[in-house]
C-alpha positions as CSV (number, residue, x, y, z in Angstrom):
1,X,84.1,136.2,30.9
2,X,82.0,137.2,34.2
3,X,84.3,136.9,36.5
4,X,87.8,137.7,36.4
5,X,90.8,134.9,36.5
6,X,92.1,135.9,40.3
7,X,88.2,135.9,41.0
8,X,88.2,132.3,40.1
9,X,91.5,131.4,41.6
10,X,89.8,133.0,45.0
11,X,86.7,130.7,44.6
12,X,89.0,127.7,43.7
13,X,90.4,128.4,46.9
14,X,87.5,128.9,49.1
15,X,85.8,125.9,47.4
16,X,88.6,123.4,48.4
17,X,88.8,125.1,52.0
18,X,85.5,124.2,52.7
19,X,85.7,120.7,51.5
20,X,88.6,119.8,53.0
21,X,87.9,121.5,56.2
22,X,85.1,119.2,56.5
23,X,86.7,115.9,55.7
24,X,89.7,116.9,58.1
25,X,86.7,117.8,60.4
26,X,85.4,113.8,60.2
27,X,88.9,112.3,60.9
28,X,89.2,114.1,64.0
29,X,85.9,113.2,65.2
30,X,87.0,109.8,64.2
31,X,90.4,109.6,65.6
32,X,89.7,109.0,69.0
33,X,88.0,105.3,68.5
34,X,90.5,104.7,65.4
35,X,93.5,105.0,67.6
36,X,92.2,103.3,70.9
37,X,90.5,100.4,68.9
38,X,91.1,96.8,70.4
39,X,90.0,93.6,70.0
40,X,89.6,91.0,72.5
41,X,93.2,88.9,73.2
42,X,91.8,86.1,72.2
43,X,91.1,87.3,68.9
44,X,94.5,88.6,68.0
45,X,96.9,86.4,65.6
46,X,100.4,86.7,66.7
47,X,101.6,86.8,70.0
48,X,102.7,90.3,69.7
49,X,99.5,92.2,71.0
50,X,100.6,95.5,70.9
51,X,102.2,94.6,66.9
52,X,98.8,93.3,65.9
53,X,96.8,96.1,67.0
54,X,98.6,98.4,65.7
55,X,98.8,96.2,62.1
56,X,95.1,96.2,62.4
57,X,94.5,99.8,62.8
58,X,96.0,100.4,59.9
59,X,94.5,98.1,57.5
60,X,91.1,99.8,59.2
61,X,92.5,102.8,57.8
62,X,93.3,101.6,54.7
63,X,90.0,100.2,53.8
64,X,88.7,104.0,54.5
65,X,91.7,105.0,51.8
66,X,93.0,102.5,50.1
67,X,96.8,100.2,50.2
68,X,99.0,102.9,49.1
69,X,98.2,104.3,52.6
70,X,101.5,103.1,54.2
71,X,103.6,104.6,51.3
72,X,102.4,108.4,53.5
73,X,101.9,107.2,57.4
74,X,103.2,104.2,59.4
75,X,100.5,105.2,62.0
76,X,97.2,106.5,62.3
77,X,98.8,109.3,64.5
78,X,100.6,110.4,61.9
79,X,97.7,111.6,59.8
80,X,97.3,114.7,60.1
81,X,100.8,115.7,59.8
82,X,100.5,114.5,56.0
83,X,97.2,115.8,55.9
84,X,97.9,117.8,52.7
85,X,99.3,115.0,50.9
86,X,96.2,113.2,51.6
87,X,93.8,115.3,50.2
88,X,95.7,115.8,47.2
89,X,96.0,111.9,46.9
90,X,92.1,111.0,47.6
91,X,90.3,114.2,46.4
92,X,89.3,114.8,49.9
93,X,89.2,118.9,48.5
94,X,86.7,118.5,45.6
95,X,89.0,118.8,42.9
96,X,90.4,115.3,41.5
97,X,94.0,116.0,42.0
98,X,97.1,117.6,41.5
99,X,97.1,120.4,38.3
100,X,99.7,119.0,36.0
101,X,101.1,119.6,32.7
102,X,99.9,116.2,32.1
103,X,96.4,117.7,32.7
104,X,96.8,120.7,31.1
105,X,97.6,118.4,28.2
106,X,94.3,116.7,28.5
107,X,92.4,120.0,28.9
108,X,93.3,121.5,25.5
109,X,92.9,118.0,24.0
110,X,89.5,117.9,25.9
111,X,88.5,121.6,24.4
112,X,89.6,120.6,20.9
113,X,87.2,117.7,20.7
114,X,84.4,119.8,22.7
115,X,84.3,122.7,20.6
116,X,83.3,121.5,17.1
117,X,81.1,119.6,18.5
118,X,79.3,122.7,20.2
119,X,79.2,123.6,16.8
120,X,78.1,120.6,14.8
121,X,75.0,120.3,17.5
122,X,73.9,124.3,18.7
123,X,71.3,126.8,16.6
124,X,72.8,127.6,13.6
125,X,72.4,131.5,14.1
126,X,75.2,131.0,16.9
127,X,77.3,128.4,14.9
128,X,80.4,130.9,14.7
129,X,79.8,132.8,18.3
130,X,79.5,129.3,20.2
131,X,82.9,128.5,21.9
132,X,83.9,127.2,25.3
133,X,83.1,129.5,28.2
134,X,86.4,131.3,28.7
135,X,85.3,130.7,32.5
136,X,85.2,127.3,32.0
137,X,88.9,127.3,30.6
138,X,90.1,129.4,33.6
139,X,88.9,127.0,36.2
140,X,90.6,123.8,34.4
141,X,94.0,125.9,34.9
142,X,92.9,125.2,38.7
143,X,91.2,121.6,39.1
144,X,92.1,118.7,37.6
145,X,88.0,118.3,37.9
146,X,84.7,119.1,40.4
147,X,83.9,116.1,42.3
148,X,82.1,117.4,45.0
149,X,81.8,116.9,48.9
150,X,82.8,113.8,49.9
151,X,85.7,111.2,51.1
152,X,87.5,109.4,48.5
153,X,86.8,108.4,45.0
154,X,85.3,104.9,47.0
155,X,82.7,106.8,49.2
156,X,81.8,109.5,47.0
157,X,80.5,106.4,44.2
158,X,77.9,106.1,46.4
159,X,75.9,109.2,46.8
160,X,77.7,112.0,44.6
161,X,77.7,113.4,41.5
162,X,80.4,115.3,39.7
163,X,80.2,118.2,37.9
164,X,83.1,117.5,36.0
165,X,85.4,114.4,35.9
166,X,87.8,116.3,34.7
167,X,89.3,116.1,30.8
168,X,90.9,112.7,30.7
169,X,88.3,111.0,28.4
170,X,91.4,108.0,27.2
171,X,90.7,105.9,24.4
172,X,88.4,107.2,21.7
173,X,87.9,110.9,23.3
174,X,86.6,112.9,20.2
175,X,83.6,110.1,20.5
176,X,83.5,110.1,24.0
177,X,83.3,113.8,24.7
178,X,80.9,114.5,21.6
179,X,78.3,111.8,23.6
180,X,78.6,114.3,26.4
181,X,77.2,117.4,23.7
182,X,73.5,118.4,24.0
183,X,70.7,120.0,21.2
184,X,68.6,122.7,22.3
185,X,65.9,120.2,22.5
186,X,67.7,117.8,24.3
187,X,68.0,120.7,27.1
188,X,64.5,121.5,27.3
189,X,64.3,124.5,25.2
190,X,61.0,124.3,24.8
191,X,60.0,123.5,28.2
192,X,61.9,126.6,29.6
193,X,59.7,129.5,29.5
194,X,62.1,131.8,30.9
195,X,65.5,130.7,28.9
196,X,66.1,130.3,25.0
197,X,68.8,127.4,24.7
198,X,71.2,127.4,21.5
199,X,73.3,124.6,23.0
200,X,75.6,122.9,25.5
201,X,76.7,120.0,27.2
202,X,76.2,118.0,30.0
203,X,79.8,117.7,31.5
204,X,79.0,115.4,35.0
205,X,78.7,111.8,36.0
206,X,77.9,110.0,38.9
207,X,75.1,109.4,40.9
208,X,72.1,110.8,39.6
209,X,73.6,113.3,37.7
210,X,71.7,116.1,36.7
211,X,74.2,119.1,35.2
212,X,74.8,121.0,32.6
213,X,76.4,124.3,31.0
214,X,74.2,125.6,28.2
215,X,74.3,128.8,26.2
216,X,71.4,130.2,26.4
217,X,69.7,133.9,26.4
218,X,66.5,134.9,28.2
219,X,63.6,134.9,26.1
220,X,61.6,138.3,25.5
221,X,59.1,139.3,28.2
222,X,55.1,139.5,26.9
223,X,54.8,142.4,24.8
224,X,58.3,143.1,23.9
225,X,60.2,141.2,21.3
226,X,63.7,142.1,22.3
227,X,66.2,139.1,23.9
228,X,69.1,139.3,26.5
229,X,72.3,138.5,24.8
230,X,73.4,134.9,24.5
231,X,75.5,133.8,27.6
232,X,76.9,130.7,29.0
233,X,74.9,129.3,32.3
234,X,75.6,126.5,34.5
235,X,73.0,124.4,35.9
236,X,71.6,121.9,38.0
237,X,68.0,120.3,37.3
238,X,68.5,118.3,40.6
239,X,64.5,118.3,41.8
240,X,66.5,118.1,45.3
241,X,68.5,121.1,44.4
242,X,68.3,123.0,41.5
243,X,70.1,125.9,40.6
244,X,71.3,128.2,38.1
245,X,74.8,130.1,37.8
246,X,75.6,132.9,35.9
247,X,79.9,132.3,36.6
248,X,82.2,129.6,38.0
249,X,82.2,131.6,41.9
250,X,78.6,131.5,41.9
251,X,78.5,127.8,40.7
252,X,81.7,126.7,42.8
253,X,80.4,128.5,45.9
254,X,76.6,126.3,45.8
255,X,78.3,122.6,45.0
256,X,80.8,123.4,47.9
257,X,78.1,121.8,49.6
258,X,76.1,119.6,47.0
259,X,74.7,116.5,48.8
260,X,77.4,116.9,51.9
261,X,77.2,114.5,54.5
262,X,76.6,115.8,57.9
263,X,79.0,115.1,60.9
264,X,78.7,111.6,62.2
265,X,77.3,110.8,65.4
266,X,80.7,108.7,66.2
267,X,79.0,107.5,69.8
268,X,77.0,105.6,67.3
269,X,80.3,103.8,65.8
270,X,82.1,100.8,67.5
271,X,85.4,99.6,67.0
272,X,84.5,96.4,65.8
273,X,82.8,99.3,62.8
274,X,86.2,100.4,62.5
275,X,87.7,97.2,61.7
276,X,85.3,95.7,59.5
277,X,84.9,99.1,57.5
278,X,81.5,100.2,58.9
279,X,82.4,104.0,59.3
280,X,80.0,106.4,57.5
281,X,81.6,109.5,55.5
């Protein structure tokens, strides 16, 4: 293992900072219009204004979360006092959830069906070394998955892709995961002139998805015939941003920011956006 557990507790940390931070960010530059927004008199249903508008700014709300909404907040005011609850309720940090012993379940489940399957597919001169990257079995102890920047499950479909969707794979998950396992081949070995590959998997989904965590050693300069030793990597072959990680800090600390969305321009937005569900994230 590179890094040690409390150092990939402390990245954990730091990566869902900085993702929340920004949603929470986005809300309160949104806040302003969501809690003035009005229609016209005419327009309203009941003869309640003030109970229509405020019915109205809610369901606004809930089309940027979803209907279980009202089972947190009664009022868009109210948001950021269960601002906590929220992000562990709509991944607005990056990692899928709440850690359970329901997901902790699925994880060694996940790893059982991963493994052998390492195995059946990797070089054969690492066929008893190749096992899960004990990094990679720290960090599940922390996320229930890495999905990325982004606001909800809903807005993130759009543009993201996740490194990991986390271990749940349901019905058929020996299949499912072994679908996900990779040949040497099948990660470019021989177009790497810089890496040797013996195996690995491609663990993401999403929008074009381009990830994967591959055991691989560096290949021996010209003129010298020694290797480096064989070590688990974690990599993006985005051609908008690639990158390779030698731990989970390194690898957590670059997708903090994979594909984030800037700060809106919310003079841009009208209320009429917020009603109708025209607000970018």
């Amino acid at each position: 293992m590179h890094s040690s557990p409390e150092e990939i507790k402390a990245a954990v940390k730091a990566y869902r900072a900085r993702i929340a931070g920004h949603n929470r960010r986005i809300m309160e530059a949104y806040m302003p219009l969501i809690t003035t927004a009005e229609l016209e008199p005419d327009d309203y249903c009941s003869g309640d204004e003030e109970e229509d508008v405020h019915e109205l700014r809610m369901e606004g709300l809930m089309a940027i979360f979803d209907r279980r909404l009202p089972d947190l907040i009664s009022s868009p005011a109210e948001l950021f006092d269960h601002w906590d609850e929220l992000v562990a309720r709509y991944d607005l940090d990056g990692t899928g959830g709440v850690v359970d012993e329901e997901h902790l379940t699925h994880c060694e489940e996940y790893f059982s069906h991963l493994e052998p399957a390492l195995k059946a597919t990797c070089r054969e001169d690492v066929r008893d070394s190749i096992a899960i990257p004990p990094e990679f079995r720290e960090l599940a102890k922390h996320v229930r998955g890495l999905t990325g920047p982004g606001f909800t499950e809903e807005y993130k479909s759009r543009y993201q892709a996740l490194f990991w969707p986390g271990p749940d794979y349901g019905r058929h998950a020996a299949k499912r995961v072994a679908e996900t396992v990779r040949t040497p081949k099948q990660l470019g070995d021989e177009y790497n002139a810089f890496w040797e590959y013996a195996g690995g998997w491609e663990p993401g989904c999403g929008y074009d998805c381009f990830f994967s965590v591959v055991y691989c050693r560096r290949r021996a300069e010209p003129g010298r015939e020694t290797t480096g030793p064989w070590v688990w990597r974690y990599e993006s072959n985005d051609p908008m941003d690639p990158g390779s990680f030698d731990t989970i800090p390194e690898l957590l600390e670059w997708y903090a920011g994979y594909r984030e969305r800037g700060m809106p321009d919310v003079g841009e937005f009208t209320e009429e956006d917020f009603f109708r569900g025209g607000l970018e994230f």
